[in-house]
C-alpha positions, 0 to 999 in steps of 0.5 A: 494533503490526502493522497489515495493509492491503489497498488497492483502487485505481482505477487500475492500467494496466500492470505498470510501475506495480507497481514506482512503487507498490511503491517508494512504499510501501515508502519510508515509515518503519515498513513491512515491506518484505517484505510489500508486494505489488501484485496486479495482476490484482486491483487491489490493494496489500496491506502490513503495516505498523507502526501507531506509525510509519506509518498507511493514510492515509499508505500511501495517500497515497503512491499518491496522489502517484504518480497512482494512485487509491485506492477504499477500504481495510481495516486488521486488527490483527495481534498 
């Protein structure tokens, strides 16, 4: 099942910050790495992701341990 995220987040201060967060995401298990995108004039990550390996919270949380604040999120399914 393909699930896809966008992220809003709170904190996002320079462009080094889109290569830790990137790196983040795309370091969990079940995430097309191809599709995580930063936007960082927006504030947000967007990526789409295997829903029976990894979940929002998890994608989430990875931002989190790298010291970024996380808003609120939306997942579509994508068949």
């Amino acid at each position: 099942m393909k699930n896809s995220a966008t992220i809003q987040l709170e904190t996002l201060t320079c462009p080094s910050c889109i290569q830790k967060i990137e790196g983040a995401v795309k370091g969990l298990d079940g995430i097309d790495k191809e599709s995580v995108k930063v936007l960082f004039n927006a504030g947000k990550v967007k990526v789409d992701f295997d829903g029976k390996k990894s979940s929002v919270d998890q994608i989430e949380n990875a931002i989190i341990k790298m010291g970024y604040g996380v808003e609120k999120s939306t997942v579509k399914i994508v068949s």
